[in-house]
C-alpha positions in Angstrom: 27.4 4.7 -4.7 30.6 2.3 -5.0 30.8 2.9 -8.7 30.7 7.5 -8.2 34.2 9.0 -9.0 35.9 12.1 -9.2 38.2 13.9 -11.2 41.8 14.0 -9.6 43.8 16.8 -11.2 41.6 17.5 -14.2 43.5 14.1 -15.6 41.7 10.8 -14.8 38.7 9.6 -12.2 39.1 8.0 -9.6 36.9 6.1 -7.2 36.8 6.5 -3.1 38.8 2.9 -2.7 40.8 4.4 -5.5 41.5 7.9 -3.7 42.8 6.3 -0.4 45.4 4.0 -2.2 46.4 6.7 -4.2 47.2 9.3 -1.8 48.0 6.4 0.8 50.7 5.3 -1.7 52.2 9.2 -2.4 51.8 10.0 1.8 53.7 7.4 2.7 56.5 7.3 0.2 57.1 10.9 1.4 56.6 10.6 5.0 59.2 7.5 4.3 61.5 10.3 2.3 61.5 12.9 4.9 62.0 10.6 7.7 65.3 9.3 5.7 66.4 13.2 4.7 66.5 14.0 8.5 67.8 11.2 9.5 71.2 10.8 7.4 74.1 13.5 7.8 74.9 14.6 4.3 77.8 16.8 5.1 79.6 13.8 6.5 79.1 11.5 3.0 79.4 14.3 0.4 82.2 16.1 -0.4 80.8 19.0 -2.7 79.8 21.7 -0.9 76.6 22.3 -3.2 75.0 18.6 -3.3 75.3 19.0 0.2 73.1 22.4 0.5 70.6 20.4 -1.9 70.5 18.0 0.2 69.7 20.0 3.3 66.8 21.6 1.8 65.3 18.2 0.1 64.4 17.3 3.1 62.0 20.4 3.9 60.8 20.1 0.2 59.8 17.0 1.1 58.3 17.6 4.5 56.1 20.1 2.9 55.0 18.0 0.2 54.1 15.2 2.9 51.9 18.3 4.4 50.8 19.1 0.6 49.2 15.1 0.4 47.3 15.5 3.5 45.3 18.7 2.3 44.8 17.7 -1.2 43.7 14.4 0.8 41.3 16.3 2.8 40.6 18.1 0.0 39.8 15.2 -2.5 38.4 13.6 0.4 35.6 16.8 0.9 35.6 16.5 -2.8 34.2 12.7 -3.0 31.9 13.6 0.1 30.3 16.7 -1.9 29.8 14.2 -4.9 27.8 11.8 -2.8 25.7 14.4 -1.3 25.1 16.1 -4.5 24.3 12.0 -5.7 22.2 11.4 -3.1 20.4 14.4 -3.2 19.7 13.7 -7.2 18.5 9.7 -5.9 16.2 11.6 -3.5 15.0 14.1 -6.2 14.3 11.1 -8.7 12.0 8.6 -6.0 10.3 12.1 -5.2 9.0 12.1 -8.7 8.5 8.8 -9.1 6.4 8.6 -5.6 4.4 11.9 -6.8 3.9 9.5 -10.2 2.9 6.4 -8.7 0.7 8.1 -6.2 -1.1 10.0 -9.4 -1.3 6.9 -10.9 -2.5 5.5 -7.5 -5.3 8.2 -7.1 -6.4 7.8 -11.2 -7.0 3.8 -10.5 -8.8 4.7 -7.2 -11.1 7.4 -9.2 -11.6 4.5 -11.5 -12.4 1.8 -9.2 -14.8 4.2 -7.8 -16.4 5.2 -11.0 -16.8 1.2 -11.6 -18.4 1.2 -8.7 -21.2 3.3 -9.4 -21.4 1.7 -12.7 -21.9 -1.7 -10.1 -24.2 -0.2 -8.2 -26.2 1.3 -10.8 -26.3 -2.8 -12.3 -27.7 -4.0 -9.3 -31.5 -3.7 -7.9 -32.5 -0.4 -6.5 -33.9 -0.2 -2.8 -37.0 1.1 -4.2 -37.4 -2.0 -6.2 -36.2 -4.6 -3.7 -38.7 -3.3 -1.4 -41.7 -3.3 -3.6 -41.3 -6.8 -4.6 -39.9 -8.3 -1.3 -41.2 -5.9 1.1 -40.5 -7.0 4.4 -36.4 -8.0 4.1 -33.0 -6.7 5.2 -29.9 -7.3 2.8 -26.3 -6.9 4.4 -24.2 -6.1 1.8 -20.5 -5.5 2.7 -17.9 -5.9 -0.2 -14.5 -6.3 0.3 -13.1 -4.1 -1.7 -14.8 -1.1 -3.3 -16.0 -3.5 -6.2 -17.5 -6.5 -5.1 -17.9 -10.2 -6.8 -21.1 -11.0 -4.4 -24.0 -9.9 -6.3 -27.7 -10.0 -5.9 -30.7 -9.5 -8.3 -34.4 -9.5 -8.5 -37.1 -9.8 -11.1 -40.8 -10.4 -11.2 -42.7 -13.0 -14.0 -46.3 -13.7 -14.0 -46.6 -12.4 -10.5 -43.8 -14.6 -9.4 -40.4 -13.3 -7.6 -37.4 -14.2 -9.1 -34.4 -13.7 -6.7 -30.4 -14.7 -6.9 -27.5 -14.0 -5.1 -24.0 -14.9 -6.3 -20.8 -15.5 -5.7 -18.1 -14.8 -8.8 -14.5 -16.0 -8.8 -12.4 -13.7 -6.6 -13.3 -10.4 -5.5 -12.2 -6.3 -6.1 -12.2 -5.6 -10.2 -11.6 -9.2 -11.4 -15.1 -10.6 -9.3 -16.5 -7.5 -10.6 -16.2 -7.9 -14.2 -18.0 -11.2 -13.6 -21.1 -9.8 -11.6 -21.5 -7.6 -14.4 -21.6 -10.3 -17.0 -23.7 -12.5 -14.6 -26.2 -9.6 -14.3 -26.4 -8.7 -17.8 -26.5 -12.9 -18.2 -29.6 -12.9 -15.9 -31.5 -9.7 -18.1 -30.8 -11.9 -21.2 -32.4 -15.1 -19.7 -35.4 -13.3 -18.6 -36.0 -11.4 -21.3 -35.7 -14.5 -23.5 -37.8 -16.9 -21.3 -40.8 -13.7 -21.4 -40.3 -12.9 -25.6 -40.7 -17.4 -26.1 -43.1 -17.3 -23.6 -41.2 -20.6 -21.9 -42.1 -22.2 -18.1 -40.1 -20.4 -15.8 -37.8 -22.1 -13.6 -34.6 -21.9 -11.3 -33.1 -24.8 -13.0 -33.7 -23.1 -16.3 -32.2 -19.8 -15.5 -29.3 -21.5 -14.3 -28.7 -24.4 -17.1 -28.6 -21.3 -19.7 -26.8 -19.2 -17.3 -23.8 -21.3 -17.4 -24.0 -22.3 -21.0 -23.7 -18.2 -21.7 -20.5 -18.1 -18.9 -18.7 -20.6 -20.7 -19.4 -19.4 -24.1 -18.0 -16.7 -22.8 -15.1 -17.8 -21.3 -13.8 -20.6 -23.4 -13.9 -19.3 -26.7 -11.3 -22.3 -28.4 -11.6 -25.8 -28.5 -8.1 -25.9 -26.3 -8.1 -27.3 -22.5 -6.8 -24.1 -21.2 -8.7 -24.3 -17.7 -10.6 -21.7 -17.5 -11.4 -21.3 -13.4 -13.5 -18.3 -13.5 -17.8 -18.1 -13.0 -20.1 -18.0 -10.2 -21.5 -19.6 -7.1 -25.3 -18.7 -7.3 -28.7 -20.0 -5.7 -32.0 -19.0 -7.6 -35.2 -18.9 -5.9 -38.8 -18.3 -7.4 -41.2 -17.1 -5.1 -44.8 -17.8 -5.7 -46.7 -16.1 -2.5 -49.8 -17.0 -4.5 -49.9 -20.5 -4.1 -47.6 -20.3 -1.1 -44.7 -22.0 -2.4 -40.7 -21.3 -3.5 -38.7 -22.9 -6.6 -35.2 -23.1 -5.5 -31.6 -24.3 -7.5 -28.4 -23.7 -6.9 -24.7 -24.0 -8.1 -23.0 -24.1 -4.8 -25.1 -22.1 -3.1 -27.4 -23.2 -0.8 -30.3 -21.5 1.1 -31.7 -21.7 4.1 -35.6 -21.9 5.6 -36.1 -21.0 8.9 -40.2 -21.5 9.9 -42.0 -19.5 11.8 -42.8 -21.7 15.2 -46.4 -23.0 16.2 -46.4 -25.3 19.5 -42.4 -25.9 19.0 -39.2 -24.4 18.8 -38.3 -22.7 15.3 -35.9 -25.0 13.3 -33.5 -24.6 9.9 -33.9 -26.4 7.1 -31.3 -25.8 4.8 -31.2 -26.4 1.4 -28.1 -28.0 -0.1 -27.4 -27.0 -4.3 -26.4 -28.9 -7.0 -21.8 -29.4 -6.2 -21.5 -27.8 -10.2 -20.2 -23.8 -10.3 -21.2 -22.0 -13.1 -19.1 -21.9 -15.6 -16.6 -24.3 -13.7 -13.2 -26.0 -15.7 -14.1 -28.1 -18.7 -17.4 -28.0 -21.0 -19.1 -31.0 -19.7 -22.6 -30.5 -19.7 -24.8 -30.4 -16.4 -28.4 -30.1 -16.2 -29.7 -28.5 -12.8 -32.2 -29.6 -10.5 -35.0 -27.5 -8.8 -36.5 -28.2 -5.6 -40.0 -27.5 -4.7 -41.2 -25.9 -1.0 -44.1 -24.8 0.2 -44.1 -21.3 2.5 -46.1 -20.3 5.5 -46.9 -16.6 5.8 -43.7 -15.9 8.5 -41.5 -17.8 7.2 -37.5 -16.6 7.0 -36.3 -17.1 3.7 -32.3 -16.3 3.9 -29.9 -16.4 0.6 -26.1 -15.6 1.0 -22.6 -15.6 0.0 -19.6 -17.6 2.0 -18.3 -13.9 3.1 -19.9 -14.3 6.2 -18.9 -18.1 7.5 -15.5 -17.9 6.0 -14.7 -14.7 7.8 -11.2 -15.2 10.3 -11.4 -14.2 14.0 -12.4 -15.1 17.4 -9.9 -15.5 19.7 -8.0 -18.0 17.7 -8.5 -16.7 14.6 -10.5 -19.5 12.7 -13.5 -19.0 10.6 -16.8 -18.3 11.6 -18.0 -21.5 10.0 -21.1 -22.2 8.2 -22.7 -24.1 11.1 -22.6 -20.9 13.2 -23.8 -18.9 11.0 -27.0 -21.8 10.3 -27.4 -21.5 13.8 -26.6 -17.3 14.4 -29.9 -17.2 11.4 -32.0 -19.8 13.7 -31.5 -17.4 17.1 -32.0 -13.8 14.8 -35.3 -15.2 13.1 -37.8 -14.3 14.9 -37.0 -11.0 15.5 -37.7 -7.8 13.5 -36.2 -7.5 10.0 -34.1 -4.6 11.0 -32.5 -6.2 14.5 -31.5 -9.0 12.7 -29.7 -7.2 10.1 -28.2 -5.1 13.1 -27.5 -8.5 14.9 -25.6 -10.2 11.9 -23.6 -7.3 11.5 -22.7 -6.7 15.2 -21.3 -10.4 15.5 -19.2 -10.6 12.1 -17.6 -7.2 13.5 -17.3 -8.0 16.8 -15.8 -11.9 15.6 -13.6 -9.9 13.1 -12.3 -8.2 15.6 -8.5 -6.9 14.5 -8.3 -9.5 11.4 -8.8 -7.9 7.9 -12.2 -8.7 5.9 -11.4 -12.0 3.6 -14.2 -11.7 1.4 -17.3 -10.3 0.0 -20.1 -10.9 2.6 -23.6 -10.8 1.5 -26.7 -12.1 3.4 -30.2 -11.8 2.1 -33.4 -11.8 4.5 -36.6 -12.6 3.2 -39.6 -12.6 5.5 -42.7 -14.5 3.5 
């Protein structure tokens, strides 16, 4: 706005700051003139007759040219105003457009981060699946974003269940592209472990899981520090024989029995403290561990959505001992209050605070 000018007599521009000296300069010089032309008595100082008649006119010339500054004042003045206006109102015109293109652009990535998500959806297990090889569950499953980079997934081998939930690196697109790989990872393993006709176990899936992530990722021999990957429990369920194969990077799980002559208690399951696919190519082997079931029995796999969600009066996390001990009070009742109970005290300890993270929480009733 400082730098707009206007043409002053079809000559030269001039700038507002420019304007006022200008016809400060010229309004005062003749204001200074007129002053003096009324003020001194001609007739007394000349002698000719006609310089003196000159002289007595002068003056009005030069009152009316002091007259003359202040409209073309005003009128440059109005002038410069008009300009402003005319460059405001092209300013205006150009943030229009660019608001009507960023909000196209806008609505195109939403339309696209919505069509990924049906591609996400589409990735992971259908309800008809989940409930014909877990059949009595519940699964809460609220991403942060419209993509998530919580996953779950579920296959069956030799009559055995093959569950995981994950955790990828961040959430929205970037934690999405990972799920996808870490589902289409998962297909691969199984698929291989079935064609070799290999010993199944969670250990396994996971050892060759993350050897595939950071093949993936780290595809030169430099030490760039490659961050991203997965937290992920496995579990192999074996209602057969009554008993659960469980490993985990990062992820651990939690049992919760079904009481006899005492109080239900949680047993939790601590993982292996490797991420898939963390920094560096150091090799890792996972370890599985072995539990028996009792028909009853609360089976629960999850993401850190739920205990690192901010609220409460004071605005801290949930923390995972609360949420050990929210599972413990919920698991006796009926698959479909608890996942009604879990989602009534993350909304109502959310309260005004925005969602942080992916939650997912995975019920399995043996």
């Amino acid at each position: 706005m400082d730098k707009l000018k206007i043409k002053v007599w079809g000559l030269f521009y001039l700038s507002k700051k420019q304007i006022l000296i200008f016809e400060t300069f010229f309004l005062t010089l003749f204001i200074l003139l007129t002053v003096f032309l009324f003020s001194y008595n001609f007739p007394e100082h000349l002698e000719s007759e006609t310089l003196s008649f000159h002289a007595k006119y002068t003056k009005y010339i030069s009152l009316a040219c002091t007259f003359l500054i202040i409209i073309e004042t005003q009128y440059l003045w109005s002038r410069f105003i008009q300009a402003q206006l005319n460059l405001i109102i092209k300013q205006k015109k150009e943030i229009e457009d660019q608001k009507e293109k960023i909000e196209r652009q806008n609505n195109n990535l939403k339309d696209s981060i919505k069509y990924a998500s049906r591609i996400q959806s589409a990735l992971l297990p259908s309800n008809i699946k989940m409930d014909r090889l877990l059949q009595e569950h519940f699964l809460y499953f609220k991403p942060r974003d419209v993509v998530s980079g919580d996953f779950y997934w579920i296959d069956e081998h030799k009559g055995k269940i093959i569950v995981a939930v994950a955790d990828c690196t961040g959430h929205g697109v970037p934690g999405a592209f990972v799920s996808v790989l870490g589902i289409s990872f998962l297909n691969g393993i199984i698929q291989t472990v079935i064609n070799q006709k290999e010993d199944l176990n969670p250990a396994l899936i996971l050892n060759r899981l993350r050897a595939m992530m950071l093949d993936s990722f780290i595809k030169s021999e430099t030490e760039s520090g490659i961050y991203d990957g997965m937290d992920i429990s496995v579990c192999i369920i074996d209602k057969k024989n009554k008993s659960v194969d469980f490993s985990g990077a990062m992820h651990p799980i939690c049992i919760v029995r079904k009481p006899k002559d005492i109080n239900p208690k949680i047993d939790k399951l601590r993982s292996d403290v490797h991420s898939i696919s963390m920094i560096g190519t150091s090799e890792y082997t996972y370890n599985t561990i072995s539990f028996e079931i009792e028909k009853g029995d609360m089976i629960y796999m999850y993401s850190d959505g739920f205990s690192d969600q901010f609220g409460g009066k004071e605005g801290k996390k949930y923390l995972s001992r609360n949420f050990e001990y929210l599972l413990l009070k919920v698991a006796q009742e009926p698959i479909e209050t608890q996942s009604f109970l879990l989602q009534e005290k993350i909304r109502k300890w959310q309260g005004h605070y925005k969602q942080v993270d992916d939650i997912l929480v995975l019920g399995i009733r043996v």
